[in-house]
VEXTI-699031 format. One record per residue (C-alpha): residue number from 0; x, y, z. Coordinates in nm, 2 decimals, m for minus. Layout:
<recs>
NUM,X,Y,Z;
...
</recs>
This chain:
<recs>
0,0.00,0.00,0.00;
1,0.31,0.25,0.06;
2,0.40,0.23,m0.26;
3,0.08,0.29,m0.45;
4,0.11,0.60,m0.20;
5,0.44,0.70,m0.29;
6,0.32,0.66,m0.67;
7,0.03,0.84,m0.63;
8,0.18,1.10,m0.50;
9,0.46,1.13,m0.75;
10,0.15,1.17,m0.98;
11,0.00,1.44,m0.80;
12,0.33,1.65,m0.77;
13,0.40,1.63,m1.14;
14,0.04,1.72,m1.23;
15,0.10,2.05,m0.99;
16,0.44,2.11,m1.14;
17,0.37,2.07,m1.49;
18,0.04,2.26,m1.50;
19,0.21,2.60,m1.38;
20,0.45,2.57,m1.61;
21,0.23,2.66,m1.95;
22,0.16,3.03,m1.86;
23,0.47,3.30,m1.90;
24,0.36,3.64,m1.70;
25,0.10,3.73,m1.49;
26,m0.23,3.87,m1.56;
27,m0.16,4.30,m1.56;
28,m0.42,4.36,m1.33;
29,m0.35,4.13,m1.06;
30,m0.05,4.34,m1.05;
31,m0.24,4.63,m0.88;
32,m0.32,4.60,m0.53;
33,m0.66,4.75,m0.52;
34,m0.73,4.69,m0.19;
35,m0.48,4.84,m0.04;
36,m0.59,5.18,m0.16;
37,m0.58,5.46,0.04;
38,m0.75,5.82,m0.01;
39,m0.51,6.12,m0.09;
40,m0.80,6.33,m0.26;
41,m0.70,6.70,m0.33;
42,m0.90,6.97,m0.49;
43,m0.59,7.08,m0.67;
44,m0.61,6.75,m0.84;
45,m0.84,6.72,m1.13;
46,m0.92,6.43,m1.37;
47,m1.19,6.48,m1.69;
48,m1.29,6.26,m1.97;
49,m1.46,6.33,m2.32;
50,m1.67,6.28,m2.50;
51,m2.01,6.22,m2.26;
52,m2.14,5.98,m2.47;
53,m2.07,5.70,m2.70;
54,m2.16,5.53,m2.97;
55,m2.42,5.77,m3.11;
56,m2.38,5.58,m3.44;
57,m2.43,5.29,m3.29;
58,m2.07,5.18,m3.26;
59,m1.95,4.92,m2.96;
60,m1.62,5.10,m2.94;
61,m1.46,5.46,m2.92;
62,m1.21,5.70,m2.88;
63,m1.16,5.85,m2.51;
64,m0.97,6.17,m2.42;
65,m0.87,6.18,m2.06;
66,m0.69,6.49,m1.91;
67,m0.53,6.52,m1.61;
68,m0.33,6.75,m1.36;
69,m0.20,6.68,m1.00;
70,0.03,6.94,m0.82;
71,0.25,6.67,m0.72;
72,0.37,6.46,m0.99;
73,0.53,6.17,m1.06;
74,0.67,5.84,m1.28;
75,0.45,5.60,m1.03;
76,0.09,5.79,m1.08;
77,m0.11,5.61,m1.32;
78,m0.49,5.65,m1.43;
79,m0.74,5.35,m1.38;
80,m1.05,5.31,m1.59;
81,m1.35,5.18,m1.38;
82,m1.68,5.00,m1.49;
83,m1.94,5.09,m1.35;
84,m1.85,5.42,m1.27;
85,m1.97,5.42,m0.92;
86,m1.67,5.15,m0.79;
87,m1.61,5.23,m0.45;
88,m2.01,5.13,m0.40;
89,m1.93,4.76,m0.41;
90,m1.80,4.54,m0.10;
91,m1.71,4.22,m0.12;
92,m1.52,4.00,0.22;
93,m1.20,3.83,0.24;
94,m1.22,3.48,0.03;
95,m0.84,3.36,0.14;
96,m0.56,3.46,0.33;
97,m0.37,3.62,0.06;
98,m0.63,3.94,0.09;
99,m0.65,4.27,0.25;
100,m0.95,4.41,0.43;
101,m1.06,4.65,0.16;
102,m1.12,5.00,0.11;
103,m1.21,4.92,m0.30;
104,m1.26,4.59,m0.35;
105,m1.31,4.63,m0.78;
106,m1.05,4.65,m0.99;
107,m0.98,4.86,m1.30;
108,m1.10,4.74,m1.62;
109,m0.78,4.88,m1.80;
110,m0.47,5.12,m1.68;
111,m0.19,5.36,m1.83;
112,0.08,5.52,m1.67;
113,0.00,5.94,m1.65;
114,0.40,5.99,m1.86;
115,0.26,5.71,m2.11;
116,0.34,5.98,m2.40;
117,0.34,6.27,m2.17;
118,0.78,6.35,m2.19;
119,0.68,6.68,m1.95;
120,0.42,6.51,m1.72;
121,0.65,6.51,m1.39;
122,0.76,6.84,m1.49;
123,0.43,7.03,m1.58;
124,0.19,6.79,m1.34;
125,m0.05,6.80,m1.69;
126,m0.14,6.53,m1.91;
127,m0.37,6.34,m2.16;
128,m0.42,6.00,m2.24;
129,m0.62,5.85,m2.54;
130,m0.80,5.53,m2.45;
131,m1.04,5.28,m2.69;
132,m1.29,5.18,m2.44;
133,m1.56,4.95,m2.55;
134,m1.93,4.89,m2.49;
135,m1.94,4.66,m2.15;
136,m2.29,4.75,m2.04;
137,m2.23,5.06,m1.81;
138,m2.06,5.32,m1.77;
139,m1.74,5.46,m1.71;
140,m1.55,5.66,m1.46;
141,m1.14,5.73,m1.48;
142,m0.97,5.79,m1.15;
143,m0.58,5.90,m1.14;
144,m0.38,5.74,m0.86;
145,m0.01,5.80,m0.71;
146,0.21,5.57,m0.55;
147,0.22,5.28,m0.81;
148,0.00,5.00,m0.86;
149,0.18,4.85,m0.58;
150,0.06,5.13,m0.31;
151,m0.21,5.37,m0.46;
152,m0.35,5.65,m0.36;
153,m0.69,5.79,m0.48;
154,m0.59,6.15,m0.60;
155,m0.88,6.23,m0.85;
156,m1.20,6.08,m1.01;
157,m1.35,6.19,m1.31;
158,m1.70,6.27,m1.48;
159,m1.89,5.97,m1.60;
160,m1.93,5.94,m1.92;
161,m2.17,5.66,m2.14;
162,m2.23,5.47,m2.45;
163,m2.59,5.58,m2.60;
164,m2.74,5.21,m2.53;
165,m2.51,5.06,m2.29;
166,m2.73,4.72,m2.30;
167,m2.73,4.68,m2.71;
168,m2.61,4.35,m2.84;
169,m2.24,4.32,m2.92;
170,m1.97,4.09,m3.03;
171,m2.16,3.79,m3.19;
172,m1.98,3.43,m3.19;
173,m2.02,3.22,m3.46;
174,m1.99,2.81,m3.35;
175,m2.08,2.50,m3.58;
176,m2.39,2.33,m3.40;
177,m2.41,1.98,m3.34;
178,m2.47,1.91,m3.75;
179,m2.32,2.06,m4.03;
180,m2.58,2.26,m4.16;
181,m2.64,2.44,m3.84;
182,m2.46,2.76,m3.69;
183,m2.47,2.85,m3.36;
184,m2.44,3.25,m3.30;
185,m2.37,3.36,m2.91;
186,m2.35,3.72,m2.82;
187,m2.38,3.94,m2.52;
188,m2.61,4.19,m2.44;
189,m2.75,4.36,m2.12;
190,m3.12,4.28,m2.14;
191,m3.26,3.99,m1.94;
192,m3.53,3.81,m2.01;
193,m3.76,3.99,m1.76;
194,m3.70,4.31,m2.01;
195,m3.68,4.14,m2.38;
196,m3.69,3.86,m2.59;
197,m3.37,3.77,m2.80;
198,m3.37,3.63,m3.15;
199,m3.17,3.67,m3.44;
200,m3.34,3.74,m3.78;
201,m3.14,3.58,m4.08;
202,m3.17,3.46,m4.38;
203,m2.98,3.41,m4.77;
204,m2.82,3.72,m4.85;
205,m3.08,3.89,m5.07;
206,m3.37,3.64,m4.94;
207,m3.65,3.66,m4.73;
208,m3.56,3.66,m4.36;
209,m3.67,3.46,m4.10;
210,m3.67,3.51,m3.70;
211,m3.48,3.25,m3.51;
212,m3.54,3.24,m3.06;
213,m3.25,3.27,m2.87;
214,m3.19,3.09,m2.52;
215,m2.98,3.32,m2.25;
216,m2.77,3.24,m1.96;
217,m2.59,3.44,m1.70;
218,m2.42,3.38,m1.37;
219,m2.33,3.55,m1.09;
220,m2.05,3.54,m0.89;
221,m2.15,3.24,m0.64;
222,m2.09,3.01,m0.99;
223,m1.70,3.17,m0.91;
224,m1.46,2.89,m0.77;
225,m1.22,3.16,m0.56;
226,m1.07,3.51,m0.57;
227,m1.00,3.73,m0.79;
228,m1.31,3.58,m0.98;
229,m1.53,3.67,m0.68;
230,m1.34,4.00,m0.54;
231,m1.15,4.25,m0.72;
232,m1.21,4.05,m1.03;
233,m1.58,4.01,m1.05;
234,m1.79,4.24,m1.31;
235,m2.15,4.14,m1.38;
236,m2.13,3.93,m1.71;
237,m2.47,4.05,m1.82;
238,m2.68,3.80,m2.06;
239,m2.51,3.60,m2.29;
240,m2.78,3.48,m2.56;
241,m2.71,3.17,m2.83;
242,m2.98,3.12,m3.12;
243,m2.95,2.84,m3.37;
244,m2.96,2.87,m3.74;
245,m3.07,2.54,m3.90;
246,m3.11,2.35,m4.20;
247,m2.87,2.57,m4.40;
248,m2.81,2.50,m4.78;
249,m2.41,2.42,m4.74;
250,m2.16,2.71,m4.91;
251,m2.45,2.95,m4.92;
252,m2.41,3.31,m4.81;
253,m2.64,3.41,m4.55;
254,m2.72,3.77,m4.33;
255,m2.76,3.82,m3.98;
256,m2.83,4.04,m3.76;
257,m2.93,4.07,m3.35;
258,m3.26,4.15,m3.20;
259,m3.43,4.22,m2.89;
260,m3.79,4.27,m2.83;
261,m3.83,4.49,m2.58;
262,m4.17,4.44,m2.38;
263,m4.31,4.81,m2.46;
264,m4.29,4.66,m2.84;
265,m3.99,4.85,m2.96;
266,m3.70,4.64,m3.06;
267,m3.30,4.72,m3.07;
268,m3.10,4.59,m3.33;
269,m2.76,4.51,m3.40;
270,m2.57,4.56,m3.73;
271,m2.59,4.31,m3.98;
272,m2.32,4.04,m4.04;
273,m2.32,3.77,m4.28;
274,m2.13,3.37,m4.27;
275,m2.11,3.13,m4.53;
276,m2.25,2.80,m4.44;
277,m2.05,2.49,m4.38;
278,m1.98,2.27,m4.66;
279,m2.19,1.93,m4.68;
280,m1.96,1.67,m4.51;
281,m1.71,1.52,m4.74;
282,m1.79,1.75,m5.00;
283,m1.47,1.82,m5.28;
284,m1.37,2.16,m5.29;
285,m1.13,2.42,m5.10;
286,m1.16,2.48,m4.80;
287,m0.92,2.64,m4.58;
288,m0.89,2.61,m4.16;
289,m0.63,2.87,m3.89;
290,m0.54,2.71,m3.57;
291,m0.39,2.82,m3.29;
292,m0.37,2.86,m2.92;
293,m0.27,3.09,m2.63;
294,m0.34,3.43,m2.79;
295,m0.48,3.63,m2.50;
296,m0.60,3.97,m2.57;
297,m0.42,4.31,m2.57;
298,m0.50,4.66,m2.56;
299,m0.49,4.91,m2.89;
300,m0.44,5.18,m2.66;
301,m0.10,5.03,m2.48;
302,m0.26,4.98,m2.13;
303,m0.22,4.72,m1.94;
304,0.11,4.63,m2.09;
305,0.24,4.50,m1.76;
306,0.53,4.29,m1.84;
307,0.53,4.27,m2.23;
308,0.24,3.98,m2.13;
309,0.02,3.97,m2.46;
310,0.26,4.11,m2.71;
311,0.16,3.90,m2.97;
312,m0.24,3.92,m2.94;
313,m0.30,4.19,m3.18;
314,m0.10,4.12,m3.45;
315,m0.24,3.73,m3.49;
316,m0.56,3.91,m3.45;
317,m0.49,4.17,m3.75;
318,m0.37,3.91,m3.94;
319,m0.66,3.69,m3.93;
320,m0.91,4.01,m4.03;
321,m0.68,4.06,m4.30;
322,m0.74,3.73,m4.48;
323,m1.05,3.65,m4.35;
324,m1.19,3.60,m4.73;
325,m0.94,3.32,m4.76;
326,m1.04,3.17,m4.39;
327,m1.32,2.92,m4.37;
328,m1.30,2.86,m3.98;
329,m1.11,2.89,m3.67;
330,m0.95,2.73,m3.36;
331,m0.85,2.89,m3.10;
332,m0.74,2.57,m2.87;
333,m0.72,2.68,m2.52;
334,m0.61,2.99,m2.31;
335,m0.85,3.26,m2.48;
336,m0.84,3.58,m2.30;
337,m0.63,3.49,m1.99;
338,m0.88,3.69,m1.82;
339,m0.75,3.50,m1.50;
340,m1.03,3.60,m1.30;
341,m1.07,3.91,m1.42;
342,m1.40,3.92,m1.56;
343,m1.38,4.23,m1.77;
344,m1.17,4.09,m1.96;
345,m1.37,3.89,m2.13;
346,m1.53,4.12,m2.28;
347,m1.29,4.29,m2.39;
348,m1.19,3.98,m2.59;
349,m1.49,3.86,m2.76;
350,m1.47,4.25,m2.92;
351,m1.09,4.21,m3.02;
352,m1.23,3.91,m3.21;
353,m1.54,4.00,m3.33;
354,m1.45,4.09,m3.67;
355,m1.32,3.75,m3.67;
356,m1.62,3.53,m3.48;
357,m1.87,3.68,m3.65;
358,m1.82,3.62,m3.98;
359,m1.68,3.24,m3.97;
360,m1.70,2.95,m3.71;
361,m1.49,3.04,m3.44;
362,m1.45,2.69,m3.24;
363,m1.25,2.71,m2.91;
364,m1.11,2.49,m2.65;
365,m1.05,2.42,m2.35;
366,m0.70,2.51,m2.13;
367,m0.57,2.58,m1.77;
368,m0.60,2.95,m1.80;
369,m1.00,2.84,m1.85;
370,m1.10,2.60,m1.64;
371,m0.77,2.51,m1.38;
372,m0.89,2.57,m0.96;
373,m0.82,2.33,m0.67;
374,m1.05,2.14,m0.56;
375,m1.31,2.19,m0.89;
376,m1.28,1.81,m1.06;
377,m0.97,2.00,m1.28;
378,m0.72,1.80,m1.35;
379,m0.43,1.99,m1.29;
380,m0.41,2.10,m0.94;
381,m0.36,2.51,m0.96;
382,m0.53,2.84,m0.98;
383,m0.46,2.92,m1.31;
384,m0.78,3.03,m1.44;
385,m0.82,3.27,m1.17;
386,m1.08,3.15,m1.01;
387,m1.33,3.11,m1.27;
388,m1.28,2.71,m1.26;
389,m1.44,2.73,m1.66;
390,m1.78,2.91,m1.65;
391,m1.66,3.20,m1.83;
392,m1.53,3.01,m2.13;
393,m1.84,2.80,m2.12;
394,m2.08,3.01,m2.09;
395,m1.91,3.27,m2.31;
396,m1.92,3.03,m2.61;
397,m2.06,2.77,m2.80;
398,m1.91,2.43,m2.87;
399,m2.10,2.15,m2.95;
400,m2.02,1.92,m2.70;
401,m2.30,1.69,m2.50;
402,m2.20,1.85,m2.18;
403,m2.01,2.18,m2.20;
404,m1.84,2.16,m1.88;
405,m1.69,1.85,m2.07;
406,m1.55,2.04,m2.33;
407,m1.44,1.81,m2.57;
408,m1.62,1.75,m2.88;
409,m1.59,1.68,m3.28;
410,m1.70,1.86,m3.57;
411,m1.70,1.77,m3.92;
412,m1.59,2.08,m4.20;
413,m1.62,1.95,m4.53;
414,m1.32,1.66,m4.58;
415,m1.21,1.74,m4.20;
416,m1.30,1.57,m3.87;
417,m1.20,1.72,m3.62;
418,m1.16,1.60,m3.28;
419,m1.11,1.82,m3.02;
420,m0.95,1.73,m2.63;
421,m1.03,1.86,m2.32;
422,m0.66,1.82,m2.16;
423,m0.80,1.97,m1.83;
424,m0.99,1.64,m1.78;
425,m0.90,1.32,m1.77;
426,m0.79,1.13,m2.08;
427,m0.66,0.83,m2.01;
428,m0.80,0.49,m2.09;
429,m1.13,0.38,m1.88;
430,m1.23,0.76,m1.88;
431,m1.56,0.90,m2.01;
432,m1.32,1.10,m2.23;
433,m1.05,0.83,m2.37;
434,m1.39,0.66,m2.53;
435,m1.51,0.96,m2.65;
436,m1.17,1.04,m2.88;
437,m1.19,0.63,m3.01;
438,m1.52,0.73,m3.06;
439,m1.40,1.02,m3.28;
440,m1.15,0.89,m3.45;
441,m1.27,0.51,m3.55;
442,m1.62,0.66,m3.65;
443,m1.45,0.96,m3.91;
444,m1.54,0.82,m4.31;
445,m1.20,0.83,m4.46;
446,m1.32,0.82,m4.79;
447,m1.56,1.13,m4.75;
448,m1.29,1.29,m4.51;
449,m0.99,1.21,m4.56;
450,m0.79,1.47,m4.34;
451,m0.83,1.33,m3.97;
452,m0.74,1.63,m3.70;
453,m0.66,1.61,m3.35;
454,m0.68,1.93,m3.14;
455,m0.57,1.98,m2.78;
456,m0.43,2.24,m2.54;
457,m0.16,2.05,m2.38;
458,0.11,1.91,m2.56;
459,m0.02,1.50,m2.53;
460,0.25,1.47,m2.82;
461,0.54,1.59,m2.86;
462,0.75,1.92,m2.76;
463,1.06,2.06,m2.70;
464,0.96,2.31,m2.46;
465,1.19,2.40,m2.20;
466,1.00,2.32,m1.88;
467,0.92,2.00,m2.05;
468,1.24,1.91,m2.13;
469,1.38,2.01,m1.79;
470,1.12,1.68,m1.68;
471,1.29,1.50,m1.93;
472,0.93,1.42,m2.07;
473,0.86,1.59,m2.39;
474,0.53,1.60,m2.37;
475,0.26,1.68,m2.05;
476,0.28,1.38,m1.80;
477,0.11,1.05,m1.93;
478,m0.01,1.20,m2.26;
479,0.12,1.05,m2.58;
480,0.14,0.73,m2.35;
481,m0.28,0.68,m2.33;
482,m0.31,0.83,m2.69;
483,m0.02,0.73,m2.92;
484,m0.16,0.39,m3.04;
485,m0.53,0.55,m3.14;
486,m0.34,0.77,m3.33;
487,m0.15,0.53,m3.50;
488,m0.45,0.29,m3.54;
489,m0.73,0.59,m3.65;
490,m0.42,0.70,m3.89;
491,m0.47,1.06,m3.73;
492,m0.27,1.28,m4.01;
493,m0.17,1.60,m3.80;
494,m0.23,1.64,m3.35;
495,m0.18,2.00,m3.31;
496,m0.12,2.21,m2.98;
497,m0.09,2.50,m2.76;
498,0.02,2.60,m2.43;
499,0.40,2.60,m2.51;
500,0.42,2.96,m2.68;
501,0.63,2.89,m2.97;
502,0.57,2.70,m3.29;
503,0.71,2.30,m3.36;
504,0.72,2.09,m3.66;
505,0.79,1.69,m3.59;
506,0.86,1.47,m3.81;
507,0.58,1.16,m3.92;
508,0.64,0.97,m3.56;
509,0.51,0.68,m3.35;
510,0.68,0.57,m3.00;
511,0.91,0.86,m3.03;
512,1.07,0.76,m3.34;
513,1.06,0.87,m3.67;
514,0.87,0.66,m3.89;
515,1.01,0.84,m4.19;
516,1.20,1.18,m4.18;
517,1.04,1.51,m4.21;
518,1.02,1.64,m4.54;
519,0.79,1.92,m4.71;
520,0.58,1.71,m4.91;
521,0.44,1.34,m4.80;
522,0.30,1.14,m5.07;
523,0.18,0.77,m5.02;
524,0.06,0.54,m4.74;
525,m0.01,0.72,m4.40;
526,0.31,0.60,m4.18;
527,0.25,0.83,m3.85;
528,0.14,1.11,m3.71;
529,0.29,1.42,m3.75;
530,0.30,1.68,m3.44;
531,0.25,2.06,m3.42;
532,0.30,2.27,m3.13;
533,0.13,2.58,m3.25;
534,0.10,2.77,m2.93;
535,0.28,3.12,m3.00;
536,m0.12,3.28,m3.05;
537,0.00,3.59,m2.87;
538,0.10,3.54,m2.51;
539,0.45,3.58,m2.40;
540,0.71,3.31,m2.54;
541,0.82,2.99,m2.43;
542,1.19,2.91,m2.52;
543,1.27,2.54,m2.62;
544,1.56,2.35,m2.47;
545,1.88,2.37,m2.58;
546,1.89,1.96,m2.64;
547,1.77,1.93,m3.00;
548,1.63,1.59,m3.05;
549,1.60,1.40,m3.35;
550,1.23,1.42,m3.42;
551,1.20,1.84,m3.36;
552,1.21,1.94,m3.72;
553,1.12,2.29,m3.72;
554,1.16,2.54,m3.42;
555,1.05,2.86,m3.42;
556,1.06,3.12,m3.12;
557,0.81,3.38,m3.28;
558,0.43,3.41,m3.24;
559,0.26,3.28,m3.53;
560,m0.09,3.07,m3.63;
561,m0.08,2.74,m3.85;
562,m0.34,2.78,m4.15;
563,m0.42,2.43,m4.32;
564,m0.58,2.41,m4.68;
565,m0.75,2.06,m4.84;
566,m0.76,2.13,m5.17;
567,m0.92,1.84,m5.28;
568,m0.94,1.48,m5.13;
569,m0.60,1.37,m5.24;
570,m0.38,1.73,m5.12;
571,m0.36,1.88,m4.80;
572,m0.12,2.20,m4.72;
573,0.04,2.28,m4.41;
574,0.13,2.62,m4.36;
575,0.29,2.81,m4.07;
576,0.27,3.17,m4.06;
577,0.41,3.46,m3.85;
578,0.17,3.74,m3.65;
579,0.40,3.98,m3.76;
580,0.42,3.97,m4.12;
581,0.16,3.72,m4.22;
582,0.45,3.50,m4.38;
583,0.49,3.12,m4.45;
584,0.80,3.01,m4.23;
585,0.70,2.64,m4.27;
586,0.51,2.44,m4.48;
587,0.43,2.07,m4.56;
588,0.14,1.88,m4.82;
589,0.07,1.57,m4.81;
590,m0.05,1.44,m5.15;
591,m0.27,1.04,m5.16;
592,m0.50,0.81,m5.23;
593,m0.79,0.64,m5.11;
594,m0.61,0.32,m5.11;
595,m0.33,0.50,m4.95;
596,m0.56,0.57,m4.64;
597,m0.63,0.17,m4.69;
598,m0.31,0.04,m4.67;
599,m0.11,m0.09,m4.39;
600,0.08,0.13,m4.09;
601,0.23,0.01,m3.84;
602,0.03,m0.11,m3.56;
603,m0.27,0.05,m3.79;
604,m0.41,m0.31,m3.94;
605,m0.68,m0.57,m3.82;
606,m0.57,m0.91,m3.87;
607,m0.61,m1.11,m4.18;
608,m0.77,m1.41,m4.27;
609,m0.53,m1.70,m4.46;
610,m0.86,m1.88,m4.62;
611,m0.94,m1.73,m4.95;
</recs>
């Protein structure tokens, strides 16, 4: 019996020391210690913000000009934008140890630094700041602060200013449903149910429209796991609506747009958008997938730049909008807005990627900076996601998985299955979710979709990422070891990954070796598996180890996003591209057959029968 303890506990410390080891930085506002405020109001201090209101034109983002003055300046006073306005009305009690009785008990929803462009600021005690705030269902108040973020001091807080309809519905998420000819489409709003009812109208571009019923969920901040989820972090979510459009006619172009009924019989609209509907499973033509993990959010403005955390964020963001006609859908696999309890956040995310998510599926996963809390069923034992222990991510967006606190699911694109992993549950054999990915992978119609997928946060493969090869492992603790033979068997053509922030190229392999050696173009039988660490979405990099094994083709310390096209049922592209220039940096194809799928691997056949 000791030494199932001792092995069981070997199990659990690796678990704890592995799972801290995928995040680089620390969310920027849990740098400032909000509770430890302390009042140093002077009238000589003064703080104003313009314009009063926002969006008039019904945008959901806009231009702020702040100006300041303070008669004692200096490099550690920094302004702080709160939302609501009124922030010192909300009170919230001590959830652990780590906390300070608190004076405010709400943090920011962005910051700056008073000299951020201001050379004379300490010199002249003036200043002005231009901020992008966006439409998070109240308003807005901006308070300036000395004595750092470590020690502030309320100096000055400003006017309040407002968009025109703070409630209006924003920042729609497209999702396949659970068949292809269905799209899910998840936005937010600030109208309950009590006040409106959601729907979406919709319909072929140029056609009649039709008016489809939305369902809406919220939470409050009981559904939070721990603090800063359910202190300084906590913002009211508002509503978060999902309406399904069905029985679509696959490739066609459709229109959309967001409504609420209000009860006095006025409605509130959104703009229109418009999607292309899903090609019919299997069908022959081009069709064209990004993938990537780990890409955060970041700020236009330059706040909340503690750190050099997101760096990345934007510019795989820009570069996404920028070929978005060539971009059929999206995977963003794990760590999405490394909100880490700070619910505002999220927000601010879903409007970075809006002009993304609401014009093609945009199919997310699941990863520690989501769903990781002790104590919560996780399976990593740390406080990565801040407290919110996955209700954000889950409630935020669509997937179309049987139980969405079990995020794994599959979805089929055209010649693609997908199959994506929920690495912050169990996955090893006997588990509800080891039959699920057989399931996946043995029931995918090679001959109607021929390009197999596996999708996960965690590297269950293979990586060169320092922290992993510190453990000497190469991959996260028993991953490739539950998963490498249904791989092999299901002839999976590509697992790709995030959580180490840097981009990986195996070559074809099965039981860490190479089957054949990596090349830029594969033609013939499947042999193995080839492995993708495709991490770098924006967060800040992970360096590799210096030992350079045999099977790491490509390395590549850079952000960056992999894009894969099927052009037909025989080719498949592989492309790796950087955030900053939109580049290829890497590439493979893989050119076959039917029979090539057919034939023999190893460890991929059933027996055979001698009679004839």
């Amino acid at each position: 019996m000791r030494s199932h303890g001792l092995i069981l506990l070997a199990i659990v410390l690796a678990l704890y020391c592995c799972s801290t080891t995928g995040h680089n930085g620390e969310q920027p506002l849990s740098k400032i210690a909000i509770r430890k405020t302390t009042l140093a109001t002077t009238v000589a201090a003064r703080i104003r913000a313009s314009p009063l209101v926002l969006g008039l034109q019904g945008q959901t983002s806009e231009w702020v000009t702040v100006k300041f003055s303070h008669p004692n300046p200096s490099n550690d006073d920094w302004v702080g934008v709160f939302s609501p306005a009124n922030f010192s009305a909300t009170t919230c009690e001590k959830e652990n140890f780590r906390e300070y009785e608190p004076l405010l008990c709400t943090a920011p929803i962005k910051y700056q630094y008073a000299n951020y462009k201001n050379d004379d600021y300490n010199k002249t005690g003036r200043g002005s700041l231009k901020l992008q705030l966006i439409n998070q269902r109240a308003d807005f108040s901006f308070v300036l602060f000395s004595g750092g973020i470590s020690n502030p001091k309320l100096v000055a807080v400003s006017n309040t200013i407002s968009f025109a309809n703070p409630k209006a519905p924003v920042y729609p998420r497209l999702a396949q449903g659970k068949s292809w000819n269905e799209m899910a489409v998840t936005w937010t709003s600030g109208y309950s149910t009590e006040e409106a009812v959601p729907f979406v109208e919709w319909g072929e571009l140029g056609g009649p429209q039709i008016r489809s019923a939305a369902g809406t969920l919220t939470f409050s901040r009981a559904h939070m796991c721990d603090s800063p989820a359910r202190t300084v972090g906590w913002r009211d979510p508002g509503f978060i609506h999902t309406s399904f459009l069905k029985d679509l006619w696959p490739n066609l172009l459709y229109t959309y747009k967001l409504g609420h009924r209000l009860y006095n019989g006025s409605y509130i609209w959104s703009q229109s958008y418009t999607f292309r509907a899903s090609p019919y499973p299997g069908q022959d033509s081009l069709q064209r997938v990004v993938i990537f993990g780990d890409m955060g959010k970041a700020e236009a403005d330059g706040s909340n730049e503690y750190n050099n955390y997101q760096p990345g964020s934007l510019n795989t963001t820009y570069q996404l909008i920028k070929d978005l006609k060539n971009i059929d859908i999206v995977f963003h696999i794990g760590d999405l807005s490394y909100a880490n309890g700070y619910l505002s956040q999220w927000d601010q995310f879903t409007a970075q990627v809006e002009p993304i998510a609401s014009t093609v599926p945009y199919m997310v996963g699941s990863g520690n900076h989501e769903r990781d809390w002790p104590g919560t069923g996780s399976f990593y034992a740390n406080m990565d996601s801040g407290g919110e222990c996955g209700v954000l991510a889950e409630t935020m967006f669509y997937v179309p998985a049987e139980n969405r606190q079990k995020f794994w699911y599959k979805t089929d694109f055209g010649m693609f299955r997908f199959c994506i992993v929920d690495t912050e549950h169990d996955w090893r054999p006997g588990t509800e979710q080891y039959k699920f990915i057989e399931h996946c992978l043995s029931t995918a119609d090679r001959e109607k979709q021929p390009w197999l997928i596996f999708l996960a946060h965690r590297v269950l493969g293979y990586s060169s990422g320092e922290f992993y090869g510190i453990e000497g492992t190469f991959q996260e603790p028993m991953g490739r070891d539950s998963l490498q033979e249904l791989w092999q068997k299901y002839k999976v053509d590509i697992a790709l990954y995030g959580h180490v922030h840097n981009y990986e190229r195996t070559c074809p392999i099965y039981q860490s070796t190479c089957v054949r050696e990596a090349a830029h173009h594969y033609t013939g039988p499947f042999e193995a598996t080839t492995h993708v660490v495709v991490g770098g979405g924006g967060s800040s990099l992970a360096k590799f180890t210096p030992l350079r094994t045999r099977w790491s083709y490509y390395q590549d310390y850079d952000f960056g996003f992999v894009k894969l096209t099927a052009f037909n049922q025989s080719t498949l592209l592989l492309e790796y591209k950087k955030s900053r220039d939109g580049l290829v940096y890497d590439y493979f194809t893989i050119t076959r057959d039917y029979r090539d799928i057919l034939d023999c691997a190893v460890d991929s056949c059933s027996k055979t029968s001698m009679s004839s």
